[in-house]
C-alpha positions as CSV (number, residue, x, y, z in Angstrom):
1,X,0.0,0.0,0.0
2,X,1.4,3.4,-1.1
3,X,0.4,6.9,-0.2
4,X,-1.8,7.2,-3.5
5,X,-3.7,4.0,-2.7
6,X,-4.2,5.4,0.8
7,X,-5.8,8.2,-1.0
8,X,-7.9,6.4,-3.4
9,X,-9.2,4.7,-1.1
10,X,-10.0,6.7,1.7
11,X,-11.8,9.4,-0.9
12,X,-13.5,7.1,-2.1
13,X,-15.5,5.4,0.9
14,X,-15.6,8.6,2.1
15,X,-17.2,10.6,-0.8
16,X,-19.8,7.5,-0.7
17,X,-20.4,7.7,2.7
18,X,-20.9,11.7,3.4
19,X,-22.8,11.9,-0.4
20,X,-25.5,9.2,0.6
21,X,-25.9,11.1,4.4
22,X,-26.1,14.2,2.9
23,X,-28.3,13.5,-0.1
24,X,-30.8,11.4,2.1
25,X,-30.8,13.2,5.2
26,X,-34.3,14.4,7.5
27,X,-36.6,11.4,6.9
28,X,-39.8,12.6,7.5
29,X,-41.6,9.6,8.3
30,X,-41.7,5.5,8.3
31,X,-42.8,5.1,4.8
32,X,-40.1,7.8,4.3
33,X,-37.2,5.9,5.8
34,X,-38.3,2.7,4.5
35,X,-39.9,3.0,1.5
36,X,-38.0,5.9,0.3
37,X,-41.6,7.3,-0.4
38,X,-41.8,5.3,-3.4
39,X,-39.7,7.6,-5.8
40,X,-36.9,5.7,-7.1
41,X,-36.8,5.2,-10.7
42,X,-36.6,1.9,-12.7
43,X,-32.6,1.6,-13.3
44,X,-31.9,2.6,-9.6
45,X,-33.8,-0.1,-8.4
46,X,-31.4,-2.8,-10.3
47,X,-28.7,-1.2,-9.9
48,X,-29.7,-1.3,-6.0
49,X,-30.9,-5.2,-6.2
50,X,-27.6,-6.2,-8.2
51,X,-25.5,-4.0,-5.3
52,X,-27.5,-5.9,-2.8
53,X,-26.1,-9.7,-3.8
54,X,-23.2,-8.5,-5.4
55,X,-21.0,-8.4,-1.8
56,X,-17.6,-8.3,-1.1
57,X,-18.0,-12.1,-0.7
58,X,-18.6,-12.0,-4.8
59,X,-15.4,-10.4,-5.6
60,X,-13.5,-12.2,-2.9
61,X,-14.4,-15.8,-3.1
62,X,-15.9,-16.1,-6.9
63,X,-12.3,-15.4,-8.5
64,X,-10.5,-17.9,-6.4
65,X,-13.8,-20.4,-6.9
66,X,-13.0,-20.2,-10.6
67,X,-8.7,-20.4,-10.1
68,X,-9.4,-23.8,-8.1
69,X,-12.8,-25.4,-9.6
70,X,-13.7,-23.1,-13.0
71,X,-16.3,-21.7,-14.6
72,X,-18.5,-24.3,-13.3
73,X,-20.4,-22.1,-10.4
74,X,-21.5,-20.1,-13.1
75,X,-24.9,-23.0,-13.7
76,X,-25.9,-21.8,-9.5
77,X,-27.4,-18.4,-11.5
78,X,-29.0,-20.4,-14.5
79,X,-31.9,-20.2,-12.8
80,X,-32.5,-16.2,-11.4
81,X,-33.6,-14.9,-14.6
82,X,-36.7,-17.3,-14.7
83,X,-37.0,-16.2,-10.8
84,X,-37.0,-12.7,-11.8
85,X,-40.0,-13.1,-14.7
86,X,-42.3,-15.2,-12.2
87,X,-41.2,-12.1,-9.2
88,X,-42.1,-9.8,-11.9
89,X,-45.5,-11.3,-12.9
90,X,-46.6,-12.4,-9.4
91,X,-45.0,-10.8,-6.4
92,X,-44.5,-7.6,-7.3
93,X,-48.3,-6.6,-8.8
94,X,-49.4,-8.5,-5.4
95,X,-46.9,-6.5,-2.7
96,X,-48.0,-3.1,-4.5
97,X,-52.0,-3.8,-4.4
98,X,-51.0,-4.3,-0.6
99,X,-49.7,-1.2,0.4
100,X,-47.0,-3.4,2.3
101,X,-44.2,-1.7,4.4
102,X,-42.5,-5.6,4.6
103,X,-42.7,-8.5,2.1
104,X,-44.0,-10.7,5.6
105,X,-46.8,-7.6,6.0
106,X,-48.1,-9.5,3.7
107,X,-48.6,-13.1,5.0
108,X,-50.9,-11.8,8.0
109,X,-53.1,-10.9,5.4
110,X,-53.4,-13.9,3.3
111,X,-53.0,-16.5,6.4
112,X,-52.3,-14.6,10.2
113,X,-49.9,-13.2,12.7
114,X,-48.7,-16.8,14.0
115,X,-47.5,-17.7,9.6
116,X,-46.1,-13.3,9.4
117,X,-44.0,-13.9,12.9
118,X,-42.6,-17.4,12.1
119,X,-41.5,-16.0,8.7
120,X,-40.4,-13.1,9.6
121,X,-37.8,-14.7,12.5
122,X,-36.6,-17.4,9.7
123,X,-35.3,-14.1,7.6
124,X,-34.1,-11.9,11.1
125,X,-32.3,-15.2,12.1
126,X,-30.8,-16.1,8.4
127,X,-29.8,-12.7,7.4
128,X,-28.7,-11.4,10.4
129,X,-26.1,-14.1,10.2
130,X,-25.6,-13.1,6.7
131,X,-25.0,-9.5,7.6
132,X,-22.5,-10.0,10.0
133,X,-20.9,-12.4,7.1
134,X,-20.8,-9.3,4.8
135,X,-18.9,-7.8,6.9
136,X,-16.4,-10.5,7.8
137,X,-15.7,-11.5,4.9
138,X,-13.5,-8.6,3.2
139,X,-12.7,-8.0,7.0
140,X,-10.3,-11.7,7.6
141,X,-9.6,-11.4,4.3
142,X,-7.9,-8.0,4.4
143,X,-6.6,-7.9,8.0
144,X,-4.5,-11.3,7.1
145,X,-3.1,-9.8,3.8
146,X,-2.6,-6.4,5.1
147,X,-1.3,-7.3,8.7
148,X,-4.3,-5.0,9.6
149,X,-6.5,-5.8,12.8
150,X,-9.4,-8.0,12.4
151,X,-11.5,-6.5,15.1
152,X,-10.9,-2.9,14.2
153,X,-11.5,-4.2,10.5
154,X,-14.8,-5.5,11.3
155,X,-16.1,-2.7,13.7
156,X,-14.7,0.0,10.7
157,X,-16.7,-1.2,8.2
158,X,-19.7,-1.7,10.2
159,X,-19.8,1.8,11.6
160,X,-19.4,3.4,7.8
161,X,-22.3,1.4,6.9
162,X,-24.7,2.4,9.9
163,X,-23.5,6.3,9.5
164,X,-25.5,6.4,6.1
165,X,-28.1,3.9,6.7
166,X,-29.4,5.4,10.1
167,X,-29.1,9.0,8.2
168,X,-31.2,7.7,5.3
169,X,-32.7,4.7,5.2
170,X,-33.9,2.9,1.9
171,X,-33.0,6.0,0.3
172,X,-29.8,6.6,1.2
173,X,-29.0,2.8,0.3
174,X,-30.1,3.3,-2.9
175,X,-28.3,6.5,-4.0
176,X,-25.0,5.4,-2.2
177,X,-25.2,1.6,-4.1
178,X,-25.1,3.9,-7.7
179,X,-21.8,4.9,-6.9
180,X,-20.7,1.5,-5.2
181,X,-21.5,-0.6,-8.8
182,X,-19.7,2.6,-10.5
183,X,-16.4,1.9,-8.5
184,X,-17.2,-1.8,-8.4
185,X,-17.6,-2.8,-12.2
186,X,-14.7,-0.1,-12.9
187,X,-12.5,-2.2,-10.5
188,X,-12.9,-5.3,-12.4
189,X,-12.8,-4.2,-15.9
190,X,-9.4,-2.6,-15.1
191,X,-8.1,-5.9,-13.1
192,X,-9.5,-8.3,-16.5
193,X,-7.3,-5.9,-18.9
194,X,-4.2,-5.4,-16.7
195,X,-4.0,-9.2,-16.5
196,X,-4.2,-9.7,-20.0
197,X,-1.6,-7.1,-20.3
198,X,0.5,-8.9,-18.2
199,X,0.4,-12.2,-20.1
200,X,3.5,-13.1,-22.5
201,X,3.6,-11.0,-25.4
202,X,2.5,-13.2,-28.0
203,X,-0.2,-14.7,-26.2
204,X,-3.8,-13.7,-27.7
205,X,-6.9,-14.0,-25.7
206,X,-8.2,-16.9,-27.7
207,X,-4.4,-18.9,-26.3
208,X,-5.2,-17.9,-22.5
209,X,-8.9,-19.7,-23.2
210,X,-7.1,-22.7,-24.0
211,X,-4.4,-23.0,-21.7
212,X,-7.2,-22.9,-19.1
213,X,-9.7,-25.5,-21.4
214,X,-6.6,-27.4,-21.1
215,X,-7.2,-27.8,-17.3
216,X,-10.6,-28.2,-17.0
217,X,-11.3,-24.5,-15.9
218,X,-13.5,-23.9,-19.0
219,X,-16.2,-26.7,-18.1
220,X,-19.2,-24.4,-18.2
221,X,-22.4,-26.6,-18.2
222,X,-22.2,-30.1,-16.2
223,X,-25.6,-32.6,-17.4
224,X,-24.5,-34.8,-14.6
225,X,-27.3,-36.5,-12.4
226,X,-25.5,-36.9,-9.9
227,X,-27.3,-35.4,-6.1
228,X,-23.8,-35.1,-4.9
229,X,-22.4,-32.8,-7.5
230,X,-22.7,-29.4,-6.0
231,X,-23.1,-26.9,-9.5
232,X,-25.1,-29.2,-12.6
233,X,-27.5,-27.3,-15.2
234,X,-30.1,-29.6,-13.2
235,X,-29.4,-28.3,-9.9
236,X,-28.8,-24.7,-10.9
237,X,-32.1,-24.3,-12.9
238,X,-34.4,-25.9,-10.3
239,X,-32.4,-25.3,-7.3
240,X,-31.1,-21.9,-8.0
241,X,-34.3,-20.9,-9.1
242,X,-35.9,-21.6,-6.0
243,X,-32.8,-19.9,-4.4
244,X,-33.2,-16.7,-6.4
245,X,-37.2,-16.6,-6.5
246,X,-36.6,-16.8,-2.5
247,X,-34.2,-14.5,-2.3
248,X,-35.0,-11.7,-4.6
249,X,-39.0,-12.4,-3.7
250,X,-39.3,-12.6,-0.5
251,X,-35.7,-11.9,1.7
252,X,-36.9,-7.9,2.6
253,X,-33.2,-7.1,1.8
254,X,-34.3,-7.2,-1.5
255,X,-37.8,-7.0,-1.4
256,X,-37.3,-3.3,-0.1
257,X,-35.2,-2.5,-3.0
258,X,-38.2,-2.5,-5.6
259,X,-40.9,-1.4,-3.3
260,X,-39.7,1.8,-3.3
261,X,-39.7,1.8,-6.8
262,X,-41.9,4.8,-8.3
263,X,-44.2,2.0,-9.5
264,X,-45.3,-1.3,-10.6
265,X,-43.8,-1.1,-13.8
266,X,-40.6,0.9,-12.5
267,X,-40.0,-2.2,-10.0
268,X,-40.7,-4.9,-12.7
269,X,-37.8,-3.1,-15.2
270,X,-35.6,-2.7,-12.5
271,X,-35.9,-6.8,-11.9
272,X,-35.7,-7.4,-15.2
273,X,-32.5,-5.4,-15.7
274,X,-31.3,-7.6,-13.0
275,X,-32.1,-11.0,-14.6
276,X,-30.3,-9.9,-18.2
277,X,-27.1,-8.8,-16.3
278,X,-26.5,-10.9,-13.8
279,X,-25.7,-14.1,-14.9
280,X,-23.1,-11.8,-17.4
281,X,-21.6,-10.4,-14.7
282,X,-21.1,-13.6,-12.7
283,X,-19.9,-15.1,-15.6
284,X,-17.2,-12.3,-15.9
285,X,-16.3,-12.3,-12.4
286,X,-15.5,-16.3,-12.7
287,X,-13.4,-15.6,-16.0
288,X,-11.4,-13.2,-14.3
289,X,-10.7,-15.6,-11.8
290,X,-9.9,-17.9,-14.8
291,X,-7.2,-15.6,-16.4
292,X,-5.5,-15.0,-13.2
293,X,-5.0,-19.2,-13.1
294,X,-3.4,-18.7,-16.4
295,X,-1.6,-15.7,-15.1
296,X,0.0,-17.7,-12.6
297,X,1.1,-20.5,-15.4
298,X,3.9,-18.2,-16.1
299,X,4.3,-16.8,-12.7
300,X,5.5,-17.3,-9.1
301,X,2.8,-18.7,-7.2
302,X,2.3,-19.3,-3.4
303,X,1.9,-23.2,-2.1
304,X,-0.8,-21.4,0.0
305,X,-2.5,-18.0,-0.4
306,X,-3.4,-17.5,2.8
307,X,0.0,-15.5,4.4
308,X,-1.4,-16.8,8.3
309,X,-0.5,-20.1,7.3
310,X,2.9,-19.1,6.6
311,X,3.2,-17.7,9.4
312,X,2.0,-20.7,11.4
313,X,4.6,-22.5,9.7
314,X,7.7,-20.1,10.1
315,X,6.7,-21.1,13.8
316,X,6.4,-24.7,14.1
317,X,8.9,-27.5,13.4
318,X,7.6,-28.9,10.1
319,X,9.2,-25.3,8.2
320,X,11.7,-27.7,7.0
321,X,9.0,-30.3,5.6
322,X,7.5,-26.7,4.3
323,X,10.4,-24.9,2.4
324,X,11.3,-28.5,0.5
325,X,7.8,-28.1,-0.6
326,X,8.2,-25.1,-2.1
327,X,11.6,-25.6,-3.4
328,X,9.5,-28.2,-5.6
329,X,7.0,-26.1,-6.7
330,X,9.1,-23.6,-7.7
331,X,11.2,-26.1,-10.0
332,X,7.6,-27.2,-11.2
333,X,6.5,-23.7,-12.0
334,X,9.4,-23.3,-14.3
335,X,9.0,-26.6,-16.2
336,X,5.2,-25.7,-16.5
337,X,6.3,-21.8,-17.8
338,X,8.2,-23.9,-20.5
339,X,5.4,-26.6,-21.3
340,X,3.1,-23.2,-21.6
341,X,5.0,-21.2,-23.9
342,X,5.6,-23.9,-25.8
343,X,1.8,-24.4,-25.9
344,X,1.5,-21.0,-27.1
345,X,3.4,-21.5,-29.9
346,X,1.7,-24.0,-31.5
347,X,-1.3,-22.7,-30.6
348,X,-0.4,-20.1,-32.9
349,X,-0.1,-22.3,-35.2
350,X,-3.3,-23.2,-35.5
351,X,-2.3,-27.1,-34.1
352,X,-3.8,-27.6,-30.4
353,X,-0.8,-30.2,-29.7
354,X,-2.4,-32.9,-28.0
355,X,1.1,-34.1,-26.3
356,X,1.5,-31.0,-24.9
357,X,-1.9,-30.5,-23.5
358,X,-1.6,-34.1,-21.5
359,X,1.8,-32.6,-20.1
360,X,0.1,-29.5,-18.8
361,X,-2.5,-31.6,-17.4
362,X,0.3,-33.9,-15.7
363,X,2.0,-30.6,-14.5
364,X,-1.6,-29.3,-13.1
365,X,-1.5,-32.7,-11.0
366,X,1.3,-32.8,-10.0
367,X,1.0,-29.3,-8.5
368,X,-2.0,-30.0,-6.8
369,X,-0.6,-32.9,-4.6
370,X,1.8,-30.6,-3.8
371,X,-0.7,-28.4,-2.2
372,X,-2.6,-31.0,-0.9
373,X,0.7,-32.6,1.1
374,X,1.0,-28.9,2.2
375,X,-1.9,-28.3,4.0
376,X,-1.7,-31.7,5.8
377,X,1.7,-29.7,6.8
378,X,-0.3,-26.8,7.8
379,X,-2.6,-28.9,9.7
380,X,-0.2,-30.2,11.5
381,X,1.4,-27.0,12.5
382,X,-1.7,-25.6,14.1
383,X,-5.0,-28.0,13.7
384,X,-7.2,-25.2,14.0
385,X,-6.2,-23.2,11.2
386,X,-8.1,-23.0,7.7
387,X,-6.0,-24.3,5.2
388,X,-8.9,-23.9,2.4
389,X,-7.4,-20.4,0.5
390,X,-9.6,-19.6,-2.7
391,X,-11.0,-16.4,-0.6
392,X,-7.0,-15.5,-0.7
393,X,-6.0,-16.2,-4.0
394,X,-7.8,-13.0,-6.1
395,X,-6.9,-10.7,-3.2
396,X,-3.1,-11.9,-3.1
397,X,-3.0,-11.1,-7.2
398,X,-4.4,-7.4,-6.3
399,X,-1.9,-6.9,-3.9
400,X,1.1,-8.3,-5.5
401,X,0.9,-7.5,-9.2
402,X,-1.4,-4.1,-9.8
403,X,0.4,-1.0,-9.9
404,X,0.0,2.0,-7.3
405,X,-3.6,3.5,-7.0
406,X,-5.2,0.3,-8.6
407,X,-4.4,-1.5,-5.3
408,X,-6.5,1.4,-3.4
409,X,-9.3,0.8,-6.0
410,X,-9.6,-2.7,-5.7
411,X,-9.6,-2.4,-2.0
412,X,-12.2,0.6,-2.5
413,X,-14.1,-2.2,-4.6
414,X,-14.3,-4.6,-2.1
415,X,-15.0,-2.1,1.1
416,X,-17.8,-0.4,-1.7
417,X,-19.3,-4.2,-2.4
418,X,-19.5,-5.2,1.3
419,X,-21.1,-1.6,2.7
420,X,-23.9,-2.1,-0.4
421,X,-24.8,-5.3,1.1
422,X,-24.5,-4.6,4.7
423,X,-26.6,-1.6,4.2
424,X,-29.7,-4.0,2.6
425,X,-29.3,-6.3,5.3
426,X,-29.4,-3.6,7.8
427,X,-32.2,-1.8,6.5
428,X,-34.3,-4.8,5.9
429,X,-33.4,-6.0,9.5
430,X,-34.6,-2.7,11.0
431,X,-37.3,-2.4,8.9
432,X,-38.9,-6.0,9.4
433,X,-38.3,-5.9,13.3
434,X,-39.7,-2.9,13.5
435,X,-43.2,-3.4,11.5
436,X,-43.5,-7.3,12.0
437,X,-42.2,-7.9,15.4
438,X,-42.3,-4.7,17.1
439,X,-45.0,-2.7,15.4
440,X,-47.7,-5.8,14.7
441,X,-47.6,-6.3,18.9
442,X,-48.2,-2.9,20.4
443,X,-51.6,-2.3,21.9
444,X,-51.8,1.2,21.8
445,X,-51.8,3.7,18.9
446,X,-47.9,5.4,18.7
447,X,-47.1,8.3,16.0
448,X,-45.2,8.4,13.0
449,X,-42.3,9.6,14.5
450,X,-42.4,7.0,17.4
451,X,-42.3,4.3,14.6
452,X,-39.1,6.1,12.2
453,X,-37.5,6.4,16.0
454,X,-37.8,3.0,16.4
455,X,-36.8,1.9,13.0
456,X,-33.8,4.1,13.3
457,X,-32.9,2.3,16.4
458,X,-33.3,-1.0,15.1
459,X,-30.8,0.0,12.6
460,X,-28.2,0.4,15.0
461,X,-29.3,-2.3,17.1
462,X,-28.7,-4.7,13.9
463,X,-25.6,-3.1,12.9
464,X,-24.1,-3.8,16.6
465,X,-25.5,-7.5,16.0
466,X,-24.1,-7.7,12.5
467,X,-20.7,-6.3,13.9
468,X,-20.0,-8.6,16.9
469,X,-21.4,-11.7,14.3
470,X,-18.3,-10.7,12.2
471,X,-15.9,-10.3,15.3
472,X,-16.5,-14.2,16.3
473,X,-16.7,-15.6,12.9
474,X,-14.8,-18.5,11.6
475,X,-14.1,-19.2,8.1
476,X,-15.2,-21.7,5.9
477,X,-14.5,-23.6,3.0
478,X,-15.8,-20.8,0.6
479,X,-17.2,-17.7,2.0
480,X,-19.6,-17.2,-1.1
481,X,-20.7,-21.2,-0.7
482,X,-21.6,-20.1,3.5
483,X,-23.8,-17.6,2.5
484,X,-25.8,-19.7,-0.2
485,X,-25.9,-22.1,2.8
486,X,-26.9,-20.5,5.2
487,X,-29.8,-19.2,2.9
488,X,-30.9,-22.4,1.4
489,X,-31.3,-24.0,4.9
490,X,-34.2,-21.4,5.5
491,X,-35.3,-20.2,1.8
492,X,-37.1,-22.5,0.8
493,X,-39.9,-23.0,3.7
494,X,-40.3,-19.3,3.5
495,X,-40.5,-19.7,-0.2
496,X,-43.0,-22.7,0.2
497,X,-45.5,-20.3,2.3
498,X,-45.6,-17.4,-0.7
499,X,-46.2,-19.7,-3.0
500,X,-49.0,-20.5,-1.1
501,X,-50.2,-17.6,-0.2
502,X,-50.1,-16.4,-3.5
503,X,-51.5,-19.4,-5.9
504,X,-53.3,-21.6,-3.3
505,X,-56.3,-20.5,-2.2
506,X,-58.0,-23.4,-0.4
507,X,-55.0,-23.5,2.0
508,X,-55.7,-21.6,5.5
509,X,-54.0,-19.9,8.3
510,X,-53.6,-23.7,10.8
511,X,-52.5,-25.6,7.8
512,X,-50.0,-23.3,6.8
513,X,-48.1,-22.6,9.6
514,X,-48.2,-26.4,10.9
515,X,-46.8,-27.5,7.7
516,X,-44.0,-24.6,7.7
517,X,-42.7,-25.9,11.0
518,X,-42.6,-29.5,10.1
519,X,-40.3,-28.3,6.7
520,X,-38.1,-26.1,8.7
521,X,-37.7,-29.2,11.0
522,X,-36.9,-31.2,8.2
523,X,-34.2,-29.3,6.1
524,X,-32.3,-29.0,9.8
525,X,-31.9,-32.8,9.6
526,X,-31.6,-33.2,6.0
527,X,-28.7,-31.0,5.8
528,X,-26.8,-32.1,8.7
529,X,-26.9,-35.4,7.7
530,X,-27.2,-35.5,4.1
531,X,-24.6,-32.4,3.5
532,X,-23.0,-31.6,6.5
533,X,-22.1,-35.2,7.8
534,X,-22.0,-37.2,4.6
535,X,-22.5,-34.2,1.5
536,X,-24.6,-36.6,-0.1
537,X,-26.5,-33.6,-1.3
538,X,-25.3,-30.5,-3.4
539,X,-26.9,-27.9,-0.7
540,X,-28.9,-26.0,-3.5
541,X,-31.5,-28.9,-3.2
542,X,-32.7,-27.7,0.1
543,X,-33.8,-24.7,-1.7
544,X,-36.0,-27.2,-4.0
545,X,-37.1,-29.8,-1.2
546,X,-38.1,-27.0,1.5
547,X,-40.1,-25.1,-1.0
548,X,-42.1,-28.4,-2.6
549,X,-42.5,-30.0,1.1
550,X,-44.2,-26.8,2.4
551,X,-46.7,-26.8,-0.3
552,X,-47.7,-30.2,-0.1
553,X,-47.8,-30.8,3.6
554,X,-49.6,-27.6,3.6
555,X,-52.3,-28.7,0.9
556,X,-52.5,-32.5,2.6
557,X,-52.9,-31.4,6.1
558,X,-55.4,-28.9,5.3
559,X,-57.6,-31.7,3.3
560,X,-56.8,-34.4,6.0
561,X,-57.6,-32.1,9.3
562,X,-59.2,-28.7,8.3
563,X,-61.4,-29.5,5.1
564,X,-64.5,-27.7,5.4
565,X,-63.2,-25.1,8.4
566,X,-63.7,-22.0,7.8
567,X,-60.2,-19.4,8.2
568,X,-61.3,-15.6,9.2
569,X,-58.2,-14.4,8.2
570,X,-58.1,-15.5,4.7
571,X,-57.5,-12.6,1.7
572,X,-59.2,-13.5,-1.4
573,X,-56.7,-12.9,-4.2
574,X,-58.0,-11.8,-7.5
C-alpha cells in the first residue's frame, strides 16, 4: 500500500459515505425511511438489487472459486432470470396492491400473525447471520493480507455502513449503491485488462482460453445427475431458481429495493435489468478468476495464499518439511512456464498439440498434490487453522501485481461491495423488526415519528448485532458457498409459504403454519446429515425440497384435518 492507494481509497469510501448522508438526510416519516416514499426510478432499483447480492464475498471468493474449480459455479445463476419473470408477474403486482411496508406484512393478510412472525424470525435469524458475514468476509480477508486488525476491521466497516443507513434509510442505500456498482464494475474491468496485459507478449486472448480448457477451468455446463455434485444445469435451474425466486422475492433485503420503486412497472424493469445482467456479470467475475490461473502459469505462485498459514509454519517444526515443498514447486513452476510457452506456440499455429496438453494436465496434477501434502503440513502445524485459501488467492494477485492506485481501488471495490450489502441487510433487519415484530404487537396507537424512532434504532441495534457476528466468525471452506448455505437452509420453507399464499387459495392460516414448522424441521436434519455429515446432497437442493415440502404438507394437512373449516383471516386474491 502506497500513499496514493491510501488516498484512493479513503476518498472514495468517504465521498460515498458523506454523499448518501447528505443526499438522504431528515426522513420525514416511516414510509419515508423505508420505502423511500416510493420515488426511485426503474434503473436505480437494479442497480440497487444487483448491489444488494453482489457483496464483497462475490469479488472475494468467486475469483478464487473459478482459479481452483472453474467456470463451473456459473450453472448456481442459471436459474435467477426465470425467478425474476415469475417475481415480476406475481409478487410484485401482489406486494403493490397491498400497500405493504414488509414483504412478511403480507402473510398476515393472506393467512395470520402466527404464519407473518414465524416467517419473519426465519429471515431476522438467516440474514442477520448473513449481515454479519458481509462484513467478515473482506474484513479476515484484508486484515490477514494487510497485517491489519481483524476486530478494528470489522467494527470500521460496520460503523461506515450504519453512518449512512441510520441517516437515510432505503433511500440513502439506494443513492450510495449507484456509486458503489460505478467503483465496483470499474475495478474489475481494469483488473480483467491489466491481466491480459501482463500475459507473455505473444499470447492472444483466444491462447489464455485454451491454456485454461486445457485444465478443465472452462467446463461451463455439467448434465450430470449426480445429487452429490454441487453446480449441474439440473441443480442450478431448479435449485437456484428456488434460491433466487426466494431471495430476490421474498428476503426484505431485496424486497425493499423495488418497493420503493416509483411504481409497478418501475420495479418490474428494475428486476428485469437484474435478470439480463447478472448471470453476465457472474460469468465475468468467474473468468477473471480464470485468467488469473493462467496468469499464474507463467508466474511465481504461493503453495498457499493464505499468508497466516505461513506464518504458522515459520513457527512450528515442520518449516523444514514446508520450504522443501516449495523448493518443488518452484522447479515445477518453471518446467510448466516452458510446457506453456511452448503451448502458445503451437497454438499459434493453429495445431492444439495434444502431447503438450496431457503434459500441462500432468503438471496441473502434480502441483496439486503438492498443495494437498502442504496443507496436511499446515494442519499439523496448528489444527485449528483454515488451510482452504480460494478467498485469498484474487486478493493476493491485487496486492502483488497491480500498480499504485489500482491497489487502493480494488480495496475501495471490495470495502464499496460489502457496505452495499451490509446496508440492505441492515435496513431490511430494521425495517422487518420494527413493523412485523415490534409494530404488529403494540396495543396502543404510537405516532409516525415513534415508529421512524424505532426503525432508526433497530438499525443500529442490527448493525451492533451484525458487527459482533463478524468479530466471532470463523471461516469456511468458501465464503460465497456459506452464505448460499446458510440461505438455502431457511429459503425455501419461507419460499413454500408465498407460493402458497399467492397461488393456493384453499389452504388456510392452521395448515400453513403447521406445515412450515414441520419443513423447517426437516431441512435441519436433512442438511446435517445429508450435506454436513456425509455431503450426499449438493446444498442447492434444500432450496427445492423446503419449497415443494411446504406446499404439499400444507395442501394435505389442510384436506386431512381442516377440510370444510372456515379461516377468518383469509385474503381472497384476485
Amino acid at each position: 500500500m502506497q500513499l496514493f492507494d491510501w488516498i484512493v481509497l479513503i476518498v472514495t469510501l468517504l465521498f460515498i459515505v458523506g454523499y448518501g448522508s447528505w443526499k438522504t438526510r431528515g426522513s420525514k416519516n416511516v414510509e419515508d425511511f423505508i420505502l423511500g416514499n416510493n420515488e426511485t426510478p426503474w434503473y436505480t432499483v437494479g442497480l440497487s438489487v444487483m448491489a444488494t447480492q453482489a457483496s464483497a464475498i462475490t469479488f472475494l471468493s468467486t475469483p478464487g472459486q473459478a482459479y481452483h474449480d472453474g467456470m463451473g459455479f456459473v450453472q448456481f445463476y442459471f436459474g435467477l432470470p426465470i425467478a425474476m419473470i415469475v417475481i415480476c408477474v406475481t409478487f410484485i403486482p401482489l406486494y403493490h396492491k397491498s400497500k405493504v411496508f414488509t414483504a412478511y406484512e403480507f402473510l398476515e393478510r393472506r393467512f395470520d400473525v402466527k404464519t407473518r412472525s414465524l416467517a419473519a424470525i426465519l429471515f431476522l435469524v438467516q440474514r442477520g447471520l448473513g449481515t454479519g458475514l458481509t462484513i467478515y468476509a473482506p474484513a479476515i480477508i484484508l486484515s490477514a493480507l494487510l497485517g491489519w486488525n481483524l476486530t478494528v476491521m470489522n467494527i470500521l466497516i460496520g460503523v461506515l455502513v450504519i453512518i449512512y443507513t441510520f441517516s437515510g434509510g432505503t433511500k440513502a442505500v439506494n443513492v450510495t449503491q449507484k456509486q458503489q456498482m460505478f467503483v465496483i464494475m470499474s475495478g474489475m474491468f481494469i483488473t480483467f485488462f491489466l491481466i491480459l496485459h501482463y500475459l507473455p507478449n505473444d499470447m492472444t486472448f483466444n491462447s489464455a482460453l485454451h491454456i485454461a480448457g486445457a485444465n478443465d477451468k472452462m467446463d461451463i455446463v455439467n448434465f450430470s445427475f449426480d445429487p452429490e455434485e454441487k453446480y449441474t444445469i439440473w441443480s442450478g435451474i431448479t435449485g437456484g431458481f428456488f434460491l433466487a425466486l426466494a431471495y430476490f422475492g421474498t428476503d426484505q433485503s431485496q424486497v425493499g429495493r423495488y418497493l420503493s420503486g416509483k411504481s409497478v412497472r418501475e420495479s418490474q424493469m428494475g428486476l428485469i435489468m437484474n435478470g439480463l445482467l447478472k448471470v453476465p456479470m457472474q460469468f465475468f467475475i468467474l473468468l477473471t478468476g480464470v485468467m488469473v490461473f493462467v496468469f499464474f502459469q507463467f508466474n511465481p505462485v504461493p503453495l498457499n495464499f493464505n499468508p497466516n498459514n505461513k506464518i504458522a509454519i515459520e513457527k512450528s517444526a515442520y518449516k523444514d518439511e514446508y520450504h522443501a515443498l516449495e523448493n518443488q514447486l518452484v522447479k515445477l513452476s518453471e518446467d510448466k512456464k516452458v510446457i506453456n510457452l511452448l503451448y502458445i506456440d503451437q497454438l499459434n499455429q493453429d495445431y492444439d498439440n495434444p502431447i503438450l496438453r496431457k503434459e500441462l494436465v500432468a503438471l496441473s496434477n502434480k502441483e496439486k498434490d503438492l498443495r494437498d501434502k502442504a496443507k496436511e503440513i499446515i494442519v499439523k502445524a496448528d489444527n485449528n487453522t483454515e488451510t482452504n485459501d480460494k478467498d485469498y488467492v484474487f486478493f493476493h494477485f491485487i496486492l502483488h501485481y497491480l500498480p499504485k492506485g489500482l491497489i487502493g481501488l480494488l480495496l475501495a471495490v471490495i470495502l464499496s461491495a460489502a457496505m452495499s450489502s451490509t446496508a440492505s441487510g441492515l435496513t431490511a433487519l430494521a425495517s422487518t423488526t420494527a413493523i412485523d415484530i415490534y409494530k404488529r404487537n403494540q396495543k396502543t396507537e404510537r405516532s409516525e415519528k415513534h415508529y421512524l424512532n424505532v426503525t432508526k434504532f433497530f438499525t443500529l441495534f442490527w448493525g451492533i448485532v451484525a458487527i459482533l457476528f463478524a468479530c466471532v466468525g470463523t471461516l469456511f471452506e468458501n465464503l460465497i458457498q456459506l452464505v448460499n448455505i446458510i440461505g438455502s437452509i431457511f429459503y425455501g420453507t419461507v419460499l413454500g409459504i408465498f407460493l402458497v399464499g399467492f397461488y393456493i387459495k384453499r389452504v388456510q392460516a392452521k395448515p400453513m403454519f403447521i406445515s412450515a414448522i414441520i419443513s423447517q424441521l426437516t431441512i435441519f436434519v436433512i442438511y446435517y446429515f445429508m450435506i454436513y455429515t456425509q455431503e450426499k446432497l449438493g446444498y442447492l437442493w434444500l432450496n427445492f425440497i423446503g419449497a415443494i415440502l411446504t406446499i404439499i404438507l400444507s395442501i394435505i394437512i389442510q384436506f386431512l384435518f381442516f377440510k370444510g373449516k372456515s379461516d377468518d383471516n383469509e385474503l381472497i386474491l384476485e
